[in-house]
C-alpha positions in Angstrom: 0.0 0.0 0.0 2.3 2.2 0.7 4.6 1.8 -2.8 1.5 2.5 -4.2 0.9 5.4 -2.1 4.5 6.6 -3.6 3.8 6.1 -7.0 0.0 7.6 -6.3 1.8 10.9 -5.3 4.9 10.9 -8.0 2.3 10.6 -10.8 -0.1 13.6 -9.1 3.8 15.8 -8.9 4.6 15.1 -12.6 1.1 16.1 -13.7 1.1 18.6 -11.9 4.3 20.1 -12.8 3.9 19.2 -16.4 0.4 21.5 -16.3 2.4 24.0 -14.7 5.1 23.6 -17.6 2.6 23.6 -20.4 1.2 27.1 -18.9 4.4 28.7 -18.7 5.0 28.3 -22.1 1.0 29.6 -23.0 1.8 32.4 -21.2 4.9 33.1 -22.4 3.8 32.4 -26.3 0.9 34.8 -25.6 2.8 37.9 -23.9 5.5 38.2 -27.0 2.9 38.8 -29.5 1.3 41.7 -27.2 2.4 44.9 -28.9 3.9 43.6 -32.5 6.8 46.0 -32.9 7.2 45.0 -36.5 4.1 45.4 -39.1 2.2 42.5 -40.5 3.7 42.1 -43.7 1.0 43.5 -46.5 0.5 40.0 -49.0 0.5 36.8 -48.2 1.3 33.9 -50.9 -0.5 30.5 -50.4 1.9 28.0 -50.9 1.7 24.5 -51.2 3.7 23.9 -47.8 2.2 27.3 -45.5 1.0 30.6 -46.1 3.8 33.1 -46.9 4.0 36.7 -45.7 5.4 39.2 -48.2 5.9 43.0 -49.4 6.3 44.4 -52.6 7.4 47.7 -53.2 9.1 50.4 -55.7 9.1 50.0 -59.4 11.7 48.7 -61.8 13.9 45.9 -62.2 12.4 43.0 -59.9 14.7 42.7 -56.7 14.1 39.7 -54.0 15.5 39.9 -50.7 15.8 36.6 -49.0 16.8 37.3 -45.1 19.0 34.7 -43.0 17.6 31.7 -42.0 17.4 31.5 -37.7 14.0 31.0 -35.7 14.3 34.9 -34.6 15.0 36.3 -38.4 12.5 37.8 -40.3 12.3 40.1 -43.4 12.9 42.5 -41.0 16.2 42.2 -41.7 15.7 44.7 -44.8 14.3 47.3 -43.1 16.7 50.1 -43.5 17.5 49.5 -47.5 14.2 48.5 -48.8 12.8 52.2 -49.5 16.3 53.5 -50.5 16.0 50.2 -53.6 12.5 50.6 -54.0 13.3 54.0 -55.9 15.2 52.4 -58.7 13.7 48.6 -58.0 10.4 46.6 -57.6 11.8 45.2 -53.9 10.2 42.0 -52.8 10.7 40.7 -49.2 9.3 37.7 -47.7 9.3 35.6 -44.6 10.7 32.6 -45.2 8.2 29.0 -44.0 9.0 28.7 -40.3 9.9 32.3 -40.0 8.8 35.8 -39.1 4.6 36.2 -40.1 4.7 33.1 -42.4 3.3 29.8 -41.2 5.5 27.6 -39.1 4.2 24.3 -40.2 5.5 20.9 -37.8 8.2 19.2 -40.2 11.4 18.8 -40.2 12.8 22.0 -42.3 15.3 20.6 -45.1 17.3 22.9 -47.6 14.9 21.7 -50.4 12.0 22.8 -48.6 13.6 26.5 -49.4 14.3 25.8 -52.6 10.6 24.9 -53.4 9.6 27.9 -51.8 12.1 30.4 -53.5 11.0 28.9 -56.9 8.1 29.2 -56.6 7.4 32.5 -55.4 9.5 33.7 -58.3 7.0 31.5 -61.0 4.1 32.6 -59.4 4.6 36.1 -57.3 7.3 38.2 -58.8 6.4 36.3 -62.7 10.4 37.1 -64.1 13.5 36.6 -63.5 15.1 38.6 -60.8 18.0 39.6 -58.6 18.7 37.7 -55.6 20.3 39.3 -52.4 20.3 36.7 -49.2 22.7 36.4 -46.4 24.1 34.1 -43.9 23.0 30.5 -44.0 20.1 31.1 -46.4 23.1 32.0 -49.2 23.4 28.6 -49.5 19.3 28.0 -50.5 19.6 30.8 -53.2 22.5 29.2 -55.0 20.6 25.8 -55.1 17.4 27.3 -56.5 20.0 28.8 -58.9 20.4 25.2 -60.1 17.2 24.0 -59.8 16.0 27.0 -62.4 18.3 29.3 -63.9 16.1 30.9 -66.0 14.6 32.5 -62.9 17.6 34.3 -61.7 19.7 37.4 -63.3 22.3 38.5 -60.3 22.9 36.8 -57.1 24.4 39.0 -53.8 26.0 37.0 -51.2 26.3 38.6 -47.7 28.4 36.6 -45.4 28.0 33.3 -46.5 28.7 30.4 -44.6 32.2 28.7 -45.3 32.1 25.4 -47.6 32.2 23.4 -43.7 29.5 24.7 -42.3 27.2 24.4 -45.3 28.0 20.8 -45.3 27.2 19.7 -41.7 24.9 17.2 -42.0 22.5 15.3 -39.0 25.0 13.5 -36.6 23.2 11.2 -33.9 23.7 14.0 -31.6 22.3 16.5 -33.6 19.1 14.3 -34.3 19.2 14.0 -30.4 19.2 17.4 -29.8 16.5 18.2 -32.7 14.3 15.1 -31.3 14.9 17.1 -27.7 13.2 20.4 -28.4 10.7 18.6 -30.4 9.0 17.0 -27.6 6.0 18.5 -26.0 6.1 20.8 -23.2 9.1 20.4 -22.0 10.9 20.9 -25.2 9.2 24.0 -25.7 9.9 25.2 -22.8 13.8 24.4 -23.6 13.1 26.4 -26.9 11.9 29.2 -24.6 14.6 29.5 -22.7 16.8 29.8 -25.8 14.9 32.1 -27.1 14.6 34.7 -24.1 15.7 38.1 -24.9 19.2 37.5 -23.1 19.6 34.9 -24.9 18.6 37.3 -28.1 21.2 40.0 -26.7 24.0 37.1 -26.5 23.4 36.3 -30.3 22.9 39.6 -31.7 26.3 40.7 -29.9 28.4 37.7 -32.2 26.6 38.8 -34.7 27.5 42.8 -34.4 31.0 44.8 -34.4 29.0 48.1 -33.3 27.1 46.9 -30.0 24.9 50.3 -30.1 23.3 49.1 -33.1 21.4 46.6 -30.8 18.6 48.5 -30.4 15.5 47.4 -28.3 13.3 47.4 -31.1 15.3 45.3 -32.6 15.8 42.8 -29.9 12.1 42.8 -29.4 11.1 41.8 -33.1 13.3 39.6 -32.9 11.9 38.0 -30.0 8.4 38.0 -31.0 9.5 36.5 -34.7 10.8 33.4 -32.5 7.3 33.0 -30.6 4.8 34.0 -33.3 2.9 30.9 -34.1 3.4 29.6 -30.8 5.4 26.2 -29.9 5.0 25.7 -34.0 8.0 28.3 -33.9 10.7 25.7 -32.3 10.2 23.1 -35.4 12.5 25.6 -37.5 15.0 25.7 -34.6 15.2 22.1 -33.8 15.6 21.6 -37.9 18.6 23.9 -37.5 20.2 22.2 -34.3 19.9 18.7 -35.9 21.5 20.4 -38.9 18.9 18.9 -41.2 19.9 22.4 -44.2 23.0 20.8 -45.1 24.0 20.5 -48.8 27.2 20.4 -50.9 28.3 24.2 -51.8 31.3 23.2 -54.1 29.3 20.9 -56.5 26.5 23.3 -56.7 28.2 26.3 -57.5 30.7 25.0 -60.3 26.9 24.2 -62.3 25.9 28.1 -61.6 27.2 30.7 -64.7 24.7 33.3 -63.4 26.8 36.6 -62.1 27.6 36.2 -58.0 28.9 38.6 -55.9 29.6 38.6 -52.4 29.7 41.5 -49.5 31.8 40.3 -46.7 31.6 42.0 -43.4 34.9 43.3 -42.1 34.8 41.9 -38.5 34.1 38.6 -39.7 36.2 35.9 -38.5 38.3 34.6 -41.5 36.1 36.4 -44.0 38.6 36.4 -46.9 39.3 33.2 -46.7 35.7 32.0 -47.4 35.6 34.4 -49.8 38.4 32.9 -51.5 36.8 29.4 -51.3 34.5 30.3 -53.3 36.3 32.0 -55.6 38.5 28.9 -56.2 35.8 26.7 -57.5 34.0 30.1 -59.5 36.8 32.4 -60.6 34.2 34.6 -62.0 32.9 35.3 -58.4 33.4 39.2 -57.7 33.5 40.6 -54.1 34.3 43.6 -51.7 34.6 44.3 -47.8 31.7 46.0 -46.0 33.4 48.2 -42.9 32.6 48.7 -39.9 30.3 45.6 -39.6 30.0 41.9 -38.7 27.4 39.6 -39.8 24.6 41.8 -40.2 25.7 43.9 -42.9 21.8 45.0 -44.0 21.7 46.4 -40.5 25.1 47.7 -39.6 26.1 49.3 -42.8 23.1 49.2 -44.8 24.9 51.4 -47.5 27.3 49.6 -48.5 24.6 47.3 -49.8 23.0 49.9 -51.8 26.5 50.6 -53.2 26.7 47.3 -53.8 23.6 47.0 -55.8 24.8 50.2 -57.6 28.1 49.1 -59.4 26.6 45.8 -60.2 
């Protein structure tokens, strides 16, 4: 009787706690969406896969911005060049699936799943070929939509991209492990939360930035939200990216590409010109420059030398 007293009374505590778990993480879904410091983005695309939020703006030669990929990133990432291109340029920006205002479908998030995506909304949204600029980790998803369809692409801008190493990482059974860990109910999302905190916001956004007073709380804010919009479908994107479930072969992909690629490296990066020069090696024709006075987040740091950019291309 009394073992079963025991277990009687460990059962009751794990409920309980579990209930108290699962309304943590309501509560804490609900308050980041009070008081959207970015705007709902103005069209959304239907997609196959998820509704897709998108803007179009300006006139001219169609432009698409494609923003890093990360549970917190968003097309927000744009913000300070978009009306500057939109004077010579028809600027689309989107949320990537799993990111920002776009739905956040429960799937594991593969680089093909972006590729898809990016093709489509080209066919069927923008309706002609256009100019690519993407950065980070999502350089690697416009390069293989290159492949898939050429014809859909004129110039493609590279900020930052990820060395030929890092694109290639590919699921280990510790990184399936730790995707299969925040994928569990309630108390995976509440591990996801705690990752996704604002200090934990602050600690990324200082890697990613030289100039620390461009961490601004309206920044740090819309980034938080991005990462709890949608609720605990938000974490599926994040555990894709911890089980490193994008990777894909950079070398092979970019000696098929003959379309024009340039890349914008940020100054502060860590061994910058040596990536650069990796890709270089396998597509001599690959031009590229140093943005100053940045890090990662070139769009955001030194905004202008992306509009330069654009400009002598």
């Amino acid at each position: 009787m009394k073992l079963k007293k025991k277990l009687i009374t460990i059962i009751s505590s794990a409920a309980s706690i579990t209930a108290a778990v699962s309304l943590t993480n309501t509560l804490i879904f609900k308050n980041a969406q009070k008081h959207l410091t970015q705007q709902l983005l103005t069209h959304t695309y239907h997609w196959r896969l998820g509704d897709i939020s998108y803007t179009r703006t300006g006139n001219g030669r169609p432009i698409l911005l494609i923003h890093s990929l990360d549970n917190t990133s968003s097309s927000y990432e744009w913000n300070k060049i978009v009306s500057p291109l939109s004077k010579t340029h028809t600027v689309y920006t989107l949320d990537l699936l799993g990111c920002g205002f776009s739905q956040k479908p429960d799937f594991t998030y593969v680089n093909f799943v972006f590729v898809q995506l990016i093709n489509d909304f080209i066919t069927n949204v923008i309706g002609s070929r256009t100019d690519v600029i993407t950065s980070g980790n999502a350089s690697s998803i416009a390069l293989t939509s290159c492949v898939y369809n050429k014809e859909l692409f004129n110039k493609i801008i590279l900020l930052n991209p990820e060395s030929f190493s890092e694109c290639s990482k590919m699921p280990s059974k510790s990184r399936r492990l730790h995707a299969f860990y925040y994928n569990i109910p309630v108390y995976g999302t509440l591990a996801y939360n705690i990752t996704s905190c604002r200090r934990m916001i602050i600690k990324k956004l200082e890697k990613r930035r030289s100039n620390l007073t461009s961490i601004d709380t309206s920044t740090i804010q819309t980034q938080y939200q991005n990462a709890h919009i949608g609720g605990y479908h938000a974490k599926y994107l994040y555990s894709s990216l911890r089980g490193k479930y994008m990777g894909v072969s950079i070398e092979s992909i970019l000696r098929k590409i003959d379309n024009s690629i340039y890349i914008l490296g940020g100054e502060s990066v860590p061994n910058i010109n040596t990536i650069i020069k990796q890709y270089q090696e396998i597509n001599p024709a690959i031009e590229s420059s140093i943005a100053p006075d940045c890090k990662y987040d070139i769009a955001q740091e030194n905004p202008q030398a992306v509009l330069d950019m654009v400009s002598y291309i």
